[in-house]
PABAMAR-624679 format. One record per residue (C-alpha): residue in one letter; residue number from 1; x, y, z. Coordinates in steps of 0.001 Angstrom, whole numbers, plus 500000, padded with zeros to 6 digits. Layout:
// residues N
(r a, NUM, (X, Y, Z))
...
***
This chain:
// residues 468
(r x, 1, (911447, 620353, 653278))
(r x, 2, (910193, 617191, 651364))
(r x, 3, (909485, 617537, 647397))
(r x, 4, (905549, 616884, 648069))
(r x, 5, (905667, 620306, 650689))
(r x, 6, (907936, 622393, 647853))
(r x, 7, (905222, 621167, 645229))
(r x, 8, (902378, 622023, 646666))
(r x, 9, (903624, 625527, 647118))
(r x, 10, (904004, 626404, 644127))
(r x, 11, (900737, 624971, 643345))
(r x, 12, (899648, 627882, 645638))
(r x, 13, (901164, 630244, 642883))
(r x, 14, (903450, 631154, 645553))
(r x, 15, (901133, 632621, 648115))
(r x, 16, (902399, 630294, 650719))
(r x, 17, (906232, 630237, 651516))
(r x, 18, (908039, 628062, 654410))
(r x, 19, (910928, 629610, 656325))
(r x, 20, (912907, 628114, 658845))
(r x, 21, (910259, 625526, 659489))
(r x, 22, (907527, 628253, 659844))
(r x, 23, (904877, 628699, 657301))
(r x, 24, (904581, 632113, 655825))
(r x, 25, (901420, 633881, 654169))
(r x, 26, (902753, 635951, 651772))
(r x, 27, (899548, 637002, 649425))
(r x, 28, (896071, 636034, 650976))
(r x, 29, (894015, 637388, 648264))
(r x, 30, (895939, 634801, 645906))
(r x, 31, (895571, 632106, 648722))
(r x, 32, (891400, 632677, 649103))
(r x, 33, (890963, 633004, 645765))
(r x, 34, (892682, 629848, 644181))
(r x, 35, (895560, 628284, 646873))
(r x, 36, (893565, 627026, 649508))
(r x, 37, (891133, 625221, 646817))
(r x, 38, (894103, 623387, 645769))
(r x, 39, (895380, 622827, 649085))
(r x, 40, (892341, 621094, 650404))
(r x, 41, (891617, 618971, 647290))
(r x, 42, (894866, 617279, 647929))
(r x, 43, (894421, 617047, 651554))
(r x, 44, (891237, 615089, 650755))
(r x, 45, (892098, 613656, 647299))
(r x, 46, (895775, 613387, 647776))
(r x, 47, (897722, 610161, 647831))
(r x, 48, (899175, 609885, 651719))
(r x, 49, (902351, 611727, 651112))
(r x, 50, (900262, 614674, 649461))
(r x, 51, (897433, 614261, 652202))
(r x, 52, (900346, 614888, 654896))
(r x, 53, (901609, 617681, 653771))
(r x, 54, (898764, 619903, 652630))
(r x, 55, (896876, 618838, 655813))
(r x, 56, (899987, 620101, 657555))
(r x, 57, (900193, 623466, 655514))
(r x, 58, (896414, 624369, 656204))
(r x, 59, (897143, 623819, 659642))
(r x, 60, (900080, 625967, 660223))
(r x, 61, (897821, 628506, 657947))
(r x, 62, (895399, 628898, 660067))
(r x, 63, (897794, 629200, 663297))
(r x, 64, (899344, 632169, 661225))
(r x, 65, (896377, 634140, 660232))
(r x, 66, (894704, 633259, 663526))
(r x, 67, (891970, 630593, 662814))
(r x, 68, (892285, 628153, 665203))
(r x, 69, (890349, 625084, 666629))
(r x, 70, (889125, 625924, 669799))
(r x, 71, (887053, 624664, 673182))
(r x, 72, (884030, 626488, 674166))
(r x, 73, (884280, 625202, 677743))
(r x, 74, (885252, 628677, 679066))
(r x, 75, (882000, 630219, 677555))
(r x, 76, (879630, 627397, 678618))
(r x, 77, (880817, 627964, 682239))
(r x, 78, (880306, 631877, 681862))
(r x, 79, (876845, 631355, 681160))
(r x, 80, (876621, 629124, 683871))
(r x, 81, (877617, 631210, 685814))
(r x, 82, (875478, 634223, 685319))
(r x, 83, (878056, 635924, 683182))
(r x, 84, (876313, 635316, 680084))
(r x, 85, (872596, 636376, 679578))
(r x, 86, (870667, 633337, 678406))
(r x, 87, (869960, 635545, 674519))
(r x, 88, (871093, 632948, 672475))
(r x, 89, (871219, 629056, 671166))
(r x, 90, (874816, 627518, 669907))
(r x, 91, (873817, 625538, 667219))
(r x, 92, (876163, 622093, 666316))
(r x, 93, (876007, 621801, 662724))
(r x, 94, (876890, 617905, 661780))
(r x, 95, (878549, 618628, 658257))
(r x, 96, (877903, 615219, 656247))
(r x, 97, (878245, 615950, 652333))
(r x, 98, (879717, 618478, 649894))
(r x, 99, (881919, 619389, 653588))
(r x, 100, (883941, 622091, 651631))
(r x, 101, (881072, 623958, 650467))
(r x, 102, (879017, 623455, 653300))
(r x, 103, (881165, 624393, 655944))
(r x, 104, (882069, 627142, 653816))
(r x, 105, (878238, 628481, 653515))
(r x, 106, (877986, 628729, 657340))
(r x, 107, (881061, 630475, 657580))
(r x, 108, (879866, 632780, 655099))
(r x, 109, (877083, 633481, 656930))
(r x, 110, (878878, 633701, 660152))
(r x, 111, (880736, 636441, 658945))
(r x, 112, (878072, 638471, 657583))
(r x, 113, (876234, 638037, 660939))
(r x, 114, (879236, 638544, 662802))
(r x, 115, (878310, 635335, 664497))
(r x, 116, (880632, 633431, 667020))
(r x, 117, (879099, 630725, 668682))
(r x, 118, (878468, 628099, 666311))
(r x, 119, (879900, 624503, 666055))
(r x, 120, (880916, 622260, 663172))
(r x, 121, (880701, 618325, 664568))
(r x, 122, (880378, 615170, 663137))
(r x, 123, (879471, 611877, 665222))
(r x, 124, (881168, 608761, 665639))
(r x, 125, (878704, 607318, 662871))
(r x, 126, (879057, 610087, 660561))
(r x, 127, (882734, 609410, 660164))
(r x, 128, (882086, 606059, 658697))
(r x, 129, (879649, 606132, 656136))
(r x, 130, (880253, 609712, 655281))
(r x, 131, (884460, 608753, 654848))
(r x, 132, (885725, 612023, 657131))
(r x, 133, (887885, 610745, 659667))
(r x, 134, (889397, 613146, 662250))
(r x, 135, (892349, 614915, 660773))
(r x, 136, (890621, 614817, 657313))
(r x, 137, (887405, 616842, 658661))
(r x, 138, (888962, 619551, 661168))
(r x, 139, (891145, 620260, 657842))
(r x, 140, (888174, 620642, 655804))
(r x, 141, (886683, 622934, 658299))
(r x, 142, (890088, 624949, 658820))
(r x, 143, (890064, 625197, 654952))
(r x, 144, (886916, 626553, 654893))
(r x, 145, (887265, 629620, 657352))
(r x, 146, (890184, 630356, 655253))
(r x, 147, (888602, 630633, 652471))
(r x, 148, (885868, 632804, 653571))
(r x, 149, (888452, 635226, 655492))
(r x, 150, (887338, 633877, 659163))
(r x, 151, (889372, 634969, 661931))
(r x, 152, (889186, 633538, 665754))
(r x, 153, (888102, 630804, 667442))
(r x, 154, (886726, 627647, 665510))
(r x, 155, (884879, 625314, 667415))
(r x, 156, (885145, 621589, 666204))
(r x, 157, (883156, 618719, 667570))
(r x, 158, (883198, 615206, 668204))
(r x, 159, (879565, 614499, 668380))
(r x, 160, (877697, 611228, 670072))
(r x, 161, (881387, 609590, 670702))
(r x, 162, (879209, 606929, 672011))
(r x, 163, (879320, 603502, 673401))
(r x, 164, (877843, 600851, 671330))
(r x, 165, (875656, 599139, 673591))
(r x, 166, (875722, 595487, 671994))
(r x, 167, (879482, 595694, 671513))
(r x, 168, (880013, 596664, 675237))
(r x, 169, (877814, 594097, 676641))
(r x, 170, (879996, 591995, 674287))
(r x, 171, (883134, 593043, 675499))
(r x, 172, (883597, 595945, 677576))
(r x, 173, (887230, 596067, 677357))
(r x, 174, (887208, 596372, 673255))
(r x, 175, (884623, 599195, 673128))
(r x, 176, (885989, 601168, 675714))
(r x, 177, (889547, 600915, 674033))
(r x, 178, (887747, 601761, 670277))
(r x, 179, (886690, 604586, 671924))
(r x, 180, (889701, 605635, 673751))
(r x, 181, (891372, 605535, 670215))
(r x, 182, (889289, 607732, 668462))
(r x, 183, (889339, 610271, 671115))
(r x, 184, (893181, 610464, 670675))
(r x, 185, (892390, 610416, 667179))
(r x, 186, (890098, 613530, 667556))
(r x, 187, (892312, 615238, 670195))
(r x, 188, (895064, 615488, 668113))
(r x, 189, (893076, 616464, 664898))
(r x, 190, (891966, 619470, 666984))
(r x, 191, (888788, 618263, 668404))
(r x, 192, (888745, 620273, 671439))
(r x, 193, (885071, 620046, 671963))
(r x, 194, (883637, 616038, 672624))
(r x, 195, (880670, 614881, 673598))
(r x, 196, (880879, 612012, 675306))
(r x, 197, (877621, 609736, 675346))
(r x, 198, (877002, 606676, 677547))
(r x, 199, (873680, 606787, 677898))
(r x, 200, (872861, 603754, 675492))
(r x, 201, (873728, 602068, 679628))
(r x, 202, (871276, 603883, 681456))
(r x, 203, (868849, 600758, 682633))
(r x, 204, (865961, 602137, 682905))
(r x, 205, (864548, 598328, 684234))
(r x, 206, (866086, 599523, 687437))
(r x, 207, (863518, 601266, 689812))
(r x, 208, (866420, 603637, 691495))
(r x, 209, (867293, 606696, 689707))
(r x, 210, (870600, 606256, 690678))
(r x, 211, (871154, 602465, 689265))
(r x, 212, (869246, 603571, 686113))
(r x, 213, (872179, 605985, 685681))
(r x, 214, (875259, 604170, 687506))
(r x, 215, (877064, 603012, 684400))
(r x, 216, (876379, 605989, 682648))
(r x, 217, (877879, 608398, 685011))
(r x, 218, (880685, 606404, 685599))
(r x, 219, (881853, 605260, 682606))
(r x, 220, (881396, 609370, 681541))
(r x, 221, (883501, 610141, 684407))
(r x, 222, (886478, 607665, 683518))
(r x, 223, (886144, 609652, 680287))
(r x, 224, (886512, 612710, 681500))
(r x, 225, (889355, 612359, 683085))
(r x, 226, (890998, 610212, 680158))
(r x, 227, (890157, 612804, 677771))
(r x, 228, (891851, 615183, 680441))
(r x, 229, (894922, 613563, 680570))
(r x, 230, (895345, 613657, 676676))
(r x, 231, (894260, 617526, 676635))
(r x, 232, (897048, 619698, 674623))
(r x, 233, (898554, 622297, 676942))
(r x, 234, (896693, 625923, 677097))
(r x, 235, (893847, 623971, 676443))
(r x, 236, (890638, 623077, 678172))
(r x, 237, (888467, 620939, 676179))
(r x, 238, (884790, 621494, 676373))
(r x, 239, (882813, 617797, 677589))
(r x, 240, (879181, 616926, 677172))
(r x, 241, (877709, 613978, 679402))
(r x, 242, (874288, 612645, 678105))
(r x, 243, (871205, 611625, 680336))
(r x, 244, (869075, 609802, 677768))
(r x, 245, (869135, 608670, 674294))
(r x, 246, (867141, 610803, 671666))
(r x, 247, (864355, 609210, 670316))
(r x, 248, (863653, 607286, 673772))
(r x, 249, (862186, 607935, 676979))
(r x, 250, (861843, 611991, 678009))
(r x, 251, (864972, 612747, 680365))
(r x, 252, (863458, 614553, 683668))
(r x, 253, (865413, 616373, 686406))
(r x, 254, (865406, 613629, 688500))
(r x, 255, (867479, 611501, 686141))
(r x, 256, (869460, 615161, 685882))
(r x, 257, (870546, 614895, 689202))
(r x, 258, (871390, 611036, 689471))
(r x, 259, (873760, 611399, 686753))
(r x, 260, (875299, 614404, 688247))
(r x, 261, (875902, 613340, 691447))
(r x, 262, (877579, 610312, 690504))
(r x, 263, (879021, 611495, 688255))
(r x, 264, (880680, 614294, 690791))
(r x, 265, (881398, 611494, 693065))
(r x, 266, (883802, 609627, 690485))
(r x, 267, (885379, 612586, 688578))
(r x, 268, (888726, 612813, 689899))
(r x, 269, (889690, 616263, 687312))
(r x, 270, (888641, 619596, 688437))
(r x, 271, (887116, 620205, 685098))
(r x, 272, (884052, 618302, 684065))
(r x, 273, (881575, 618590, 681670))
(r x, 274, (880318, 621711, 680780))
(r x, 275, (876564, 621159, 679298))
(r x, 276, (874176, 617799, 679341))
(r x, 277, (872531, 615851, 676604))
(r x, 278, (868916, 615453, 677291))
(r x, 279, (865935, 613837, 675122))
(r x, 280, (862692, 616097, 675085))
(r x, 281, (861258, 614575, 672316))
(r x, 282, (862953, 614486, 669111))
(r x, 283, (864385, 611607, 667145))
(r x, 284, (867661, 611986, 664824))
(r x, 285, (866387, 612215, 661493))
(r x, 286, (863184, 613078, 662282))
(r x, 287, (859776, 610540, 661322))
(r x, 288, (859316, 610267, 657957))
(r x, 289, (856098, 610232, 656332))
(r x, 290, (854921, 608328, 652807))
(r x, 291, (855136, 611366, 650827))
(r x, 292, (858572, 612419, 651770))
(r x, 293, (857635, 614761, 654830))
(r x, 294, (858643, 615141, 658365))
(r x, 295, (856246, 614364, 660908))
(r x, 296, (855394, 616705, 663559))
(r x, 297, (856976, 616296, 667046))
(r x, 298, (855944, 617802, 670103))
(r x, 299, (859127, 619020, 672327))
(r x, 300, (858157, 619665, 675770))
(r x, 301, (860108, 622664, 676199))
(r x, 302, (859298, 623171, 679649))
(r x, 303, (861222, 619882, 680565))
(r x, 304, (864372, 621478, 678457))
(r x, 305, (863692, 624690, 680810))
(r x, 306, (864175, 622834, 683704))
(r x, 307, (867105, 620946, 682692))
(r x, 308, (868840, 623942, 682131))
(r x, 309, (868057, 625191, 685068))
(r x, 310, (869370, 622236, 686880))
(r x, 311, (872559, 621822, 684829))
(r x, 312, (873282, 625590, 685545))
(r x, 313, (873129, 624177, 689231))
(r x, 314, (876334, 621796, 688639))
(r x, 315, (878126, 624523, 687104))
(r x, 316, (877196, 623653, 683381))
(r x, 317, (875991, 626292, 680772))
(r x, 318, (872703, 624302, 680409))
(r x, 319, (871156, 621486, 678401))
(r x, 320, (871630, 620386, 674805))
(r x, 321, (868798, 618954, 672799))
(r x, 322, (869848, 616811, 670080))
(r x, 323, (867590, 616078, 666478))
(r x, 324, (866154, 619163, 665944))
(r x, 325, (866601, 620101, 662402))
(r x, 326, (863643, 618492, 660838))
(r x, 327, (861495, 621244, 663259))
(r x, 328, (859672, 623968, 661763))
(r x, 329, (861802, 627202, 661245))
(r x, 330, (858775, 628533, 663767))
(r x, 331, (860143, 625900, 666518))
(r x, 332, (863483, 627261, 666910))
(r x, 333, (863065, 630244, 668775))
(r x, 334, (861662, 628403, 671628))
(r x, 335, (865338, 626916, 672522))
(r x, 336, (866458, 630312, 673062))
(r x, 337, (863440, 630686, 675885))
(r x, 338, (864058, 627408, 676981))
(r x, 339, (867659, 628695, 677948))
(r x, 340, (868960, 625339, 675915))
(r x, 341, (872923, 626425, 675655))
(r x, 342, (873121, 624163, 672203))
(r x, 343, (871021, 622617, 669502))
(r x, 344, (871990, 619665, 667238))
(r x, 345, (871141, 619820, 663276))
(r x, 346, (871944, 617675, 660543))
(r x, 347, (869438, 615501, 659299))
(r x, 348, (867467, 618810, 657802))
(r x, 349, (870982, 620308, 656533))
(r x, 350, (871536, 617595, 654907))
(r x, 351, (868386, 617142, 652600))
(r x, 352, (869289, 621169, 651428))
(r x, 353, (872227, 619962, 649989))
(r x, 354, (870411, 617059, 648534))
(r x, 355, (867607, 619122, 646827))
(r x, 356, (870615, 621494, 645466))
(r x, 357, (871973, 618784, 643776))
(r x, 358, (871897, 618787, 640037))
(r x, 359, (869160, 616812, 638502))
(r x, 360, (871033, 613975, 636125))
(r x, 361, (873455, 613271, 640114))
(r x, 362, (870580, 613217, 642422))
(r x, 363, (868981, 610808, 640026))
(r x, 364, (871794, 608474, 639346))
(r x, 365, (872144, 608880, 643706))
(r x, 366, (868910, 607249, 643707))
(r x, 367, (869747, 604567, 641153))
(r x, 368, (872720, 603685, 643561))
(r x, 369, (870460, 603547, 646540))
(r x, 370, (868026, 600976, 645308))
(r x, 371, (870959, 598585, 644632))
(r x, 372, (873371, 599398, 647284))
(r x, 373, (870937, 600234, 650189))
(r x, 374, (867576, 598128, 649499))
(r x, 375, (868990, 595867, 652454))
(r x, 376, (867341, 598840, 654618))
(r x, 377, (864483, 599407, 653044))
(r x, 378, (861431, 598059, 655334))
(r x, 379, (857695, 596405, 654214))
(r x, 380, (855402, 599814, 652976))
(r x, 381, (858340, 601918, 652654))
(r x, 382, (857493, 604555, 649885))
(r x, 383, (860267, 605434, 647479))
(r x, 384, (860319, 608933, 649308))
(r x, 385, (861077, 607397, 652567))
(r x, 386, (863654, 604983, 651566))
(r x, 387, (865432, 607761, 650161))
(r x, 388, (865214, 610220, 653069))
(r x, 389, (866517, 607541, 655390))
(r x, 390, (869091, 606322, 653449))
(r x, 391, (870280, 608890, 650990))
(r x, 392, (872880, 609563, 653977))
(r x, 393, (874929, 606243, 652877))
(r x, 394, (875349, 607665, 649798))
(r x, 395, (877251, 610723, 651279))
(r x, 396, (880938, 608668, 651066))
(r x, 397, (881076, 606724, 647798))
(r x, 398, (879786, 610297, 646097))
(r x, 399, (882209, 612354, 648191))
(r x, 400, (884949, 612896, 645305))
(r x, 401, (881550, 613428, 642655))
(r x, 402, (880398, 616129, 644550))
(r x, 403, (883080, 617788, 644485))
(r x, 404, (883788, 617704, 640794))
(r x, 405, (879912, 619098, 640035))
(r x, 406, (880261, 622210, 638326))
(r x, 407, (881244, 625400, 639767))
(r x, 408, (877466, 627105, 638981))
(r x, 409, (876410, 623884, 640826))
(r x, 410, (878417, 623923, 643719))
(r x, 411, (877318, 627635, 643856))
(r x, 412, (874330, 626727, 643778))
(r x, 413, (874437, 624673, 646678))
(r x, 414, (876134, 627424, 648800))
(r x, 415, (873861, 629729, 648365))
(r x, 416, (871460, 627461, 649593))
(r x, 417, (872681, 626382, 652129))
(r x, 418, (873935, 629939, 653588))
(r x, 419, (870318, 630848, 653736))
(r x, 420, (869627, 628044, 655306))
(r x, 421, (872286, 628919, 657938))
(r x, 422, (871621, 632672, 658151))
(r x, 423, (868251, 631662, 659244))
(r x, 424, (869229, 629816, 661799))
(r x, 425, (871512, 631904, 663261))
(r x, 426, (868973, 634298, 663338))
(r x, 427, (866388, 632626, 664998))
(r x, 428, (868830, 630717, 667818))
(r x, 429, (870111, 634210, 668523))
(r x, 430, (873648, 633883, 667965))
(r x, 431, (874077, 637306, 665991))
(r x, 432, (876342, 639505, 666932))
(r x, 433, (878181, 636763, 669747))
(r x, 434, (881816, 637410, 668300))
(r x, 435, (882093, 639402, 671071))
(r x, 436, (881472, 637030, 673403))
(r x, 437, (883496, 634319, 671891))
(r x, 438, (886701, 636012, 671681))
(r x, 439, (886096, 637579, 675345))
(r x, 440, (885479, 633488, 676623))
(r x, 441, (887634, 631597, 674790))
(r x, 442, (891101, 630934, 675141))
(r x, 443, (892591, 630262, 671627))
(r x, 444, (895930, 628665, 672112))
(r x, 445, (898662, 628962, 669465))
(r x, 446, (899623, 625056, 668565))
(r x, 447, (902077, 624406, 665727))
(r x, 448, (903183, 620893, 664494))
(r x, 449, (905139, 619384, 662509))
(r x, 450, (904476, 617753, 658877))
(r x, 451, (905432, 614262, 659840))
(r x, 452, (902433, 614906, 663129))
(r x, 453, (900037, 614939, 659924))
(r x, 454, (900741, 611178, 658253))
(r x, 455, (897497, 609707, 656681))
(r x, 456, (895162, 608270, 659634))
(r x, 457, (893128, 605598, 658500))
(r x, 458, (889366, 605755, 658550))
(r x, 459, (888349, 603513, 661561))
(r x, 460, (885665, 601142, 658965))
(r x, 461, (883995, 600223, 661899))
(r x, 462, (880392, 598683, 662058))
(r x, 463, (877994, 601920, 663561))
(r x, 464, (875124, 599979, 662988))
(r x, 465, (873089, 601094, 666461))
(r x, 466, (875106, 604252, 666851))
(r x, 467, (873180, 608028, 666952))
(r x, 468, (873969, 610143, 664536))
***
């Protein structure tokens, strides 16, 4: 057992032990209530050897007290199946800033609401300018559920793991390898839920459905089965295909269909995806008015209907919409009718946290914005929506200084965002789903080693023209 591993259990004030290779909880209360917090600053904070080995505690934590990254493949095809009643929405929560206390707040409310299906993703994008790279963010997540006393199943995302359009038209053979790489990178942190999105191909200059969608379908395909290849035994990764980008043209049945048939025709795994990406109207981040507000959108629900109902035909458990937290809190009931079987949110989640923020940070935030992201500020931009768009960008170089705010602060910000959460949950019906959950989902037992846990890199790569 290396020095680094033997210090950072007695950091734990000996609520942690290792024995014969096997970490050991010996006193949880001691572990929620102080150990983990310094366990997860060092994974995060830690030089590499310290990153390593706290990563590699938390992990084999949560494999002993039964928190575990998980797919939710098994309980999307229930529900496609007929085995699930359409009562309820998943919702994918991208967690961008302040990730301990964040993630943290939704568990909280999880429990209290005895609430199963929910997701915790971050996109391709996200990684980058928010500095959470694979290993770093399912730890931060895994750290979170044990300090809130979660048990079962956590489901962790890779979100838009998407092709860059202008890089692939480029040089097809370097995106599709990036790509590749940070799947592994994701599979192996315990990403065993990846949406894969090729729809910045579709060509919709073509006037046959099928052409519009050919190197969509196919290129998702290849991915499929790649991704299948590299899936950890016991496990059966829950996939996401995509039909059309958010923010662009409304994705129709017809274009459902292309995409699944040729898609069908070049998946060579029995498993495929097991829900579709569709575009009904939103835009990621929502439209930002002068004064700092979110314009209205209209979602034509009936069009999400109907794309359930035709991804239910393929076996799926329906269709995802994607940019949907600037909606009114009214709005979100109506993916529960529309049978949707998931719901993206960040951008809205992420200005909570912002407004939490003590006042002296969020102004010295904005400060940093007007030198370090003016670059993006467009002709007739108010101050209010320069910030709003690019207060995200901010997220990573402020990473360590949100975590040092005060404890009343970062309570603060809980609490905030829990409500925030609770409501949610409330109105996308995933109360009382535990049940569900644990009766759908398979959650494998997977212990590693410390040296399976050395410091990953952050990929730095350019996401300019990336969703996130």
């Amino acid at each position: 057992m290396s020095n680094k591993i033997q210090e950072l259990l007695a950091a734990t004030g000996g609520s942690v032990e290792v024995k014969g290779g096997h970490v050991l909880v010996t006193n949880e209360p001691a572990l929620r209530a102080n150990g983990i917090d310094v366990l997860i600053f060092k994974a995060v904070f830690g030089g590499d050897e310290e990153k390593s080995a706290a990563r590699w505690l938390i992990w084999e934590i949560g494999q002993t007290l039964g928190v575990r990254p998980a797919s939710i493949h098994e309980l999307y095809v229930a529900r496609g199946r007929g085995a699930l009643a359409h009562t309820f929405t998943t919702p994918a929560m991208n967690i961008r800033m302040s990730s301990y206390d964040t993630a943290r707040a939704a568990i909280r409310a999880a429990v209290k609401k005895n609430v199963g299906a929910f997701i915790f993703e971050i996109a391709r994008s996200e990684m980058t300018y928010t500095q959470q790279p694979p290993q770093e963010f399912t730890t931060v997540m895994l750290a979170s559920a044990i300090k809130e006393g979660f048990r079962g199943p956590l489901f962790i995302q890779g979100d838009h793991f998407q092709i860059n359009a202008k890089k692939y038209a480029a040089g097809p053979a370097a995106e599709i390898a990036a790509l590749k790489k940070l799947m592994d990178d994701a599979i192996t942190a315990g990403y065993y839920n990846i949406d894969i999105d090729t729809s910045t191909l579709v060509d919709l200059s073509k006037s046959d459905l099928d052409e519009q969608q050919q190197m969509n379908y196919e290129l998702c395909a290849m991915f499929t089965d790649y991704i299948r290849s590299k899936t950890p035994a016991g496990v059966t990764i829950s996939l996401g295909g995509e039909i059309g980008e958010v923010g662009h043209k409304n994705s129709d049945v017809h274009e459902a269909r292309a995409f699944m048939d040729g898609y069908k025709k070049h998946l060579k795994n029995a498993h495929g995806i097991s829900k579709l990406s569709v575009n009904t109207g939103t835009s990621h981040g929502g439209t930002v008015m002068p004064d700092g507000s979110i314009a209205d959108v209209s979602i034509d629900f009936t069009a999400l209907h109907d794309l359930s109902v035709v991804s239910r035909e393929y076996g799926m458990g329906g269709a995802v919409q994607h940019g949907a937290s600037t909606l009114p809190e009214s709005a979100f009931g109506k993916f529960v009718e529309a049978q949707a079987i998931e719901v993206h949110l960040a951008t809205a989640l992420q200005s909570v946290a912002f407004k939490s923020l003590p006042a002296d940070l969020s102004a010295e935030i904005d400060a940093w914005l007007l030198v370090n992201a003016v670059d993006e500020r467009k002709a007739g931009d108010t101050n209010e929506q320069f910030f709003h768009k690019t207060r995200k960008k901010a997220v990573g170089p402020f990473k360590e200084r949100f975590w040092h705010m005060a404890e009343a602060d970062r309570a603060k910000l809980r609490d905030a965002m829990e409500e925030r959460f609770a409501l949610l949950f409330n109105r996308l019906g995933v109360e009382n789903t535990r049940a569900a959950t644990d009766k759908y989902t398979t959650m494998t037992e997977i212990h590693k080693k410390p040296e399976d846990f050395g410091a990953i890199p952050l990929l730095n790569e350019d996401v300019s023209g990336l969703a996130d």
